[in-house]
N, C-alpha and C positions, 0 to 999 in steps of 0.2 A: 504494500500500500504506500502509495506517494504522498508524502507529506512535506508542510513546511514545518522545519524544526529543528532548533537547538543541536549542533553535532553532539553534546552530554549525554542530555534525554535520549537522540536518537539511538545513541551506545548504549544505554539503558536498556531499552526496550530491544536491542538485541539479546544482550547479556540475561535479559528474564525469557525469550522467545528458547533460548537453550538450557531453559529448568534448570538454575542450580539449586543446589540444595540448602548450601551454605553460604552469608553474603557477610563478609567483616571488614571493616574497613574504620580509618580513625579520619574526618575531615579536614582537606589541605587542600587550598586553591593551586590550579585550576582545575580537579578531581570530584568536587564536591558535590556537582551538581550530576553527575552519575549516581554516586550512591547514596544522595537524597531521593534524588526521581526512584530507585529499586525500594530503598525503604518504602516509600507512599508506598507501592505495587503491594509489598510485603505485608505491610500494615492494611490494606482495603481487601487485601485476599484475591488482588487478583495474581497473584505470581505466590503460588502454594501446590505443595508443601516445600517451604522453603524456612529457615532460620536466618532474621537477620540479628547480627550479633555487634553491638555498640563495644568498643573497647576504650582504651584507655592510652591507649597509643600504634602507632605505625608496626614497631616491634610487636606489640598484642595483636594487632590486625593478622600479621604475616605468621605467626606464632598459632593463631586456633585456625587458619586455612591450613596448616600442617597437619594437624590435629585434625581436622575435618575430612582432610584428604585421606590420611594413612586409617580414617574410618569408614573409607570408603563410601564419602558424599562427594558427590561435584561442587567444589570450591572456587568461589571469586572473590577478589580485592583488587583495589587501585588506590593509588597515591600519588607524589610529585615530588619532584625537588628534594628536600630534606628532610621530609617522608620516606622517601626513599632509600637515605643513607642511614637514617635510624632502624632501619631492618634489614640493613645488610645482613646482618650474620644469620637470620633468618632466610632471607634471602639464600644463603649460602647451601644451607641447610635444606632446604627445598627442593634444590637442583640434585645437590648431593645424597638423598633418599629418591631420589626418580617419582616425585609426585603431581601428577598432570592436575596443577593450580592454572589460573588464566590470571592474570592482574593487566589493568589499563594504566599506564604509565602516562599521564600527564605533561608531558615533557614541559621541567620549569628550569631557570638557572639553578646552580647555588652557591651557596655564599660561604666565604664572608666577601666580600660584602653583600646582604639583604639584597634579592631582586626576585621581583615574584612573576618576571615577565619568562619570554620561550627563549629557550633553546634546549641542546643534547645534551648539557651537562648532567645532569643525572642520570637518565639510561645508560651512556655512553660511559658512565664510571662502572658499570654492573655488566660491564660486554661479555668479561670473564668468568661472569659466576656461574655456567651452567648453565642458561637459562636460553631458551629460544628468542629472538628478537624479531619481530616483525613492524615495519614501519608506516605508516598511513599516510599517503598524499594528500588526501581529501577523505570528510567527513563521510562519504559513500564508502569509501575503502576502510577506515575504522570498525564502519559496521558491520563489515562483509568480511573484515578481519577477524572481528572478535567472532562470529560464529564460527572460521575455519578453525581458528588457536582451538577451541575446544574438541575439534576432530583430531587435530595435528598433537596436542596433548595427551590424550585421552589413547591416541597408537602409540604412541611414543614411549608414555608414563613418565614424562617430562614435561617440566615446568612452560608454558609460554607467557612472554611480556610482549603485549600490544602497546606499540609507545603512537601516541598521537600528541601535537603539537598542543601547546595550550595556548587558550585564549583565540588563537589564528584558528585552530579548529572546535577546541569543546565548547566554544562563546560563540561560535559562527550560527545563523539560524540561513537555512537554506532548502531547496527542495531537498528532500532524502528518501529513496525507497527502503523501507524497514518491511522485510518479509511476513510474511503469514506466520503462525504457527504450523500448519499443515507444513508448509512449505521445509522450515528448520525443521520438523519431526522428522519429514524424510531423510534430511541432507544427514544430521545428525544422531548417528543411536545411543539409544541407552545407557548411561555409561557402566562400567563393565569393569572395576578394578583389576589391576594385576598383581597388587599388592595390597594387602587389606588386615587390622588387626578383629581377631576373630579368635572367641574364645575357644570356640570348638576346634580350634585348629591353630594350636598358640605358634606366634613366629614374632622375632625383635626385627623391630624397622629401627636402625639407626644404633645399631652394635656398635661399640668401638673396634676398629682394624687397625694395626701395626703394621712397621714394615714389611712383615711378610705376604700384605695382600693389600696394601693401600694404592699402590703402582696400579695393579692390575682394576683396582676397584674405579680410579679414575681412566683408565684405557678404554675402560667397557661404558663410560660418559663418556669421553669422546667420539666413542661408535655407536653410539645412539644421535648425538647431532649429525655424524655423518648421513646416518640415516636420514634424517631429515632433510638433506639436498634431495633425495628420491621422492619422500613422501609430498615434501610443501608443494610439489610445482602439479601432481596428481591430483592430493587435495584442490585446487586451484582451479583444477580444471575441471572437477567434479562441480563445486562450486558454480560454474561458470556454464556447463549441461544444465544444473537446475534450476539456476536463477537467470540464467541469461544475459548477464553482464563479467567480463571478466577482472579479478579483484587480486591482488597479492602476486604469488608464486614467490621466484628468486630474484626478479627483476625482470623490468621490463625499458624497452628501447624507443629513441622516441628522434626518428629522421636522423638514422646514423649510418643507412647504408653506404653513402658515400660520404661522410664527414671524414674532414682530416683533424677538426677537432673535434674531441669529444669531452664533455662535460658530464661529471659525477656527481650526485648527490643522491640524498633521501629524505623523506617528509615533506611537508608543506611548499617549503623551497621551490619546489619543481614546479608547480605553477609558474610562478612567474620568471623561473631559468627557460622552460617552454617558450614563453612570450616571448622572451631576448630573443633565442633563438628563432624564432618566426621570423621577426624583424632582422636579424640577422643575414634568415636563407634569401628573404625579399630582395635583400641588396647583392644576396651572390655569392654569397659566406658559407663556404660546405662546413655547416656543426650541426654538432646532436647532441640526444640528451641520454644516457644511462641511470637509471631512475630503481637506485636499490632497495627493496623489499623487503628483504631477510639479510639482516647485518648479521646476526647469529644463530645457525653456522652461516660464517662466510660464504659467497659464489664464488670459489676462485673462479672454477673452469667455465663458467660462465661469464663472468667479468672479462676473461682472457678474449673470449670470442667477440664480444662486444664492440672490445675495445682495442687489440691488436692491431688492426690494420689502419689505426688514426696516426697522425704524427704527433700531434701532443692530446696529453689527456691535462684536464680540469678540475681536480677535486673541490665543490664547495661544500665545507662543512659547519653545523651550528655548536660544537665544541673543538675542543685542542686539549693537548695532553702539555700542560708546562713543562717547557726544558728538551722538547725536541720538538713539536708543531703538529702535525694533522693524525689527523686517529683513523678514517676512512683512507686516508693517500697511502698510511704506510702499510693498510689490507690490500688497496689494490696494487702496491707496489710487488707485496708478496706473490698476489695473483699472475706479472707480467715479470718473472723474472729472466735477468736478461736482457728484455727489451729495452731497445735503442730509443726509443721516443718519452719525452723528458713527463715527469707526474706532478704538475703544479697543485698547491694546496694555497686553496682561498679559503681561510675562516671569517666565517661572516654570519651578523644577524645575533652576537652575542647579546646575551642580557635583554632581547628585543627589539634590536636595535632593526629598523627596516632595511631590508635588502633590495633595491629600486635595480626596474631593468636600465637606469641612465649607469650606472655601477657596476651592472655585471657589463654592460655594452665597453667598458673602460677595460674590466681586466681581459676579458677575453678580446679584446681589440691587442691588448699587450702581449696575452700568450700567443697569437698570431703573430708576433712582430717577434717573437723572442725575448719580449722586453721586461717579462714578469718576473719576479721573485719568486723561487721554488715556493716560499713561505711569505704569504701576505694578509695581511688584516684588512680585509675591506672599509673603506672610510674611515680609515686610522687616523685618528684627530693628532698629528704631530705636533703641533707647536705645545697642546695641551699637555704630551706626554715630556716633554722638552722642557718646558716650565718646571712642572714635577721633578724633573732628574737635577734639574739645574737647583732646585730648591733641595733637593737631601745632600745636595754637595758641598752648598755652599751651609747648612745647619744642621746639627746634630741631630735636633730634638725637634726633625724638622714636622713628625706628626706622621696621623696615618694617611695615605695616598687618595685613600675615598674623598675623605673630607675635603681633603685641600683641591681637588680634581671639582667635586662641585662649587666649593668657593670660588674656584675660579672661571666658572662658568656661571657661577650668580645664580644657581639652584637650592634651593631649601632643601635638606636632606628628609625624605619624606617619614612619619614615623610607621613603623612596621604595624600589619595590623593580623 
């Protein structure tokens, strides 16, 4: 059914169209308005039998979806930003017992400094935890992610993180086709533990292992996400026989058969990197766009094909790892080893900041020209960061960076709420 509405709610009313049993979760913008909409559902009876479960924090949320899972119910949670990093070892824990959870990842900065706007930084700190990653262009593909993550999960018995943009997509109100029930009954069966605690049939989920089988015990997570190259792009296209649109896989390409540039990204971004690109091929400009899906497990051999036969590749990304620069460029770089065509990395879009096609049209004008930085900051305010340097040189006790970076841009530092 076609509606106009909220990409949150619309995520809602997927996430209730796939019967979970268990819903916990602790309120963090931009997250919230997901699992307030499932509470109402919960609370009026229309989405039963289900438990929704109020906690007390992010770690308690991620904490009884383990609990819930390893009792073999279908569990979901979402959170954001520094939500997120308050349950990492939960987090950890999840991956590490193989329990097919779905959580919606909000994608928010974090801090310090306080920013409650978009970008990767928080999923993009959890690449490594185990955890399947799948990433949302659009508020369609959110919705049509979070019902595959529960098939992709639920084969696997592993975890999946649906990360969509915050604010750019869960605040967006736009048309959205949100399925039938009928429709997700079919796509999706019953869920069907593979691991279950059961008194009739005692088994410890979450033993402690020693050297002697910790090796092996993480070999056999890693052969489960490989797994996952085969399954997500099937999944996908199951998907895409029943519903008739098609949503996710490993990535998808976008006017690259003859680009000699090719531009990388995932999320939100790719809208308006698309645009560029339009405006681009218009004037004569052979580029394309590589638009990735599933950051975790990586495409290599996918990326490989994609993107092989360009002479430069583009990475734009909405985080950085401090102290060497791109998190996606240095996946696709493992992807093309070898390869002679150089892997520029644009971070761009931190904090929220806008990422305008008059900006991508600048850097991608410069990777054609040769004239890019492997490593650039889109709309890098220099003189701003210049002032700053020049101020801790010339003062000890010259303060923290935040503060003086707004003073001197004449912004009130706003109070956290």
């Amino acid at each position: 059914m076609r509606a106009q509405i909220e990409g949150s709610r619309a995520v809602a009313r997927a996430v209730a169209l796939a019967r979970p049993e268990v819903i916990c979760a602790y309120p963090i913008s931009p997250q919230t308005h997901i699992v307030e909409a499932l509470s109402e559902q919960v609370k009026s009876g229309a989405l039963a039998p289900c438990e929704f479960i109020n906690v007390e924090s992010e770690f308690a949320a991620m904490s009884v979806a383990i609990g819930a899972s390893a009792a073999g119910a279908r569990a979901y949670t979402a959170t954001a930003s520094q939500g997120l990093l308050f349950m990492v070892e939960a987090v950890y824990n999840a991956a590490g017992l193989g329990l097919p959870i779905v959580m919606t990842v909000a994608n928010r900065a974090i801090g310090a400094p306080i920013n409650i706007w978009n970008d990767h930084s928080d999923s993009m700190s959890q690449r490594d935890s185990g955890w399947i990653q799948l990433y949302a262009e659009s508020n369609q593909e959110a919705v049509d992610l979070h019902l595959q993550a529960f098939r992709i999960a639920e084969t696997l018995s592993l975890p999946v993180m649906v990360c969509m943009d915050g604010y750019v997509l869960t605040h967006a109100v736009e048309p959205i086709d949100v399925p039938e029930q009928e429709q997700v009954d079919a796509f999706l069966p019953a869920f069907e533990p593979q691991q279950v605690l059961d008194p009739d049939q005692p088994i410890s989920i979450g033993a402690m292992v020693g050297p002697e089988a910790f090796t092996e015990v993480r070999y056999l997570a890693h052969l489960k996400q490989m797994r996952a190259l085969d399954l997500i792009p099937e999944v996908s296209a199951g998907f895409a026989a029943a519903f008739g649109r098609t949503s996710g896989g490993l990535l998808q390409t976008y006017r690259t058969e003859d680009a000699e540039t090719v531009v990388v990204a995932l999320g939100s971004v790719l809208g308006t990197i698309k645009d560029a690109v339009d405006e681009l091929r218009e004037m004569g400009v052979p580029i394309g766009v590589v638009g990735i899906k599933t950051f975790r497990p990586f495409p290599q051999s996918e990326v490989w094909q994609a993107t092989a036969h360009a002479a430069r590749i583009v990475v734009v990304e909405r985080a950085f790892a401090i102290g060497i620069g791109g998190i996606v460029s240095l996946n696709v770089r493992v992807a093309l080893p070898g390869a002679p065509q150089p892997v520029y990395t644009v971070v761009a879009g931190l904090g929220g900041r806008a990422v305008t096609r008059a900006a991508l049209h600048r850097v991608f004008d410069d990777a054609i020209a040769d004239r890019l930085q492997p490593l650039t900051f889109l709309d890098l305010n220099t003189s701003l960061v210049e002032r700053e340097l020049r101020r801790t040189r010339e003062r000890r006790r010259s303060g923290p960076h935040a503060e003086n970076l707004l003073r001197d841009l004449g912004v009130v530092a706003a109070r956290p709420v």
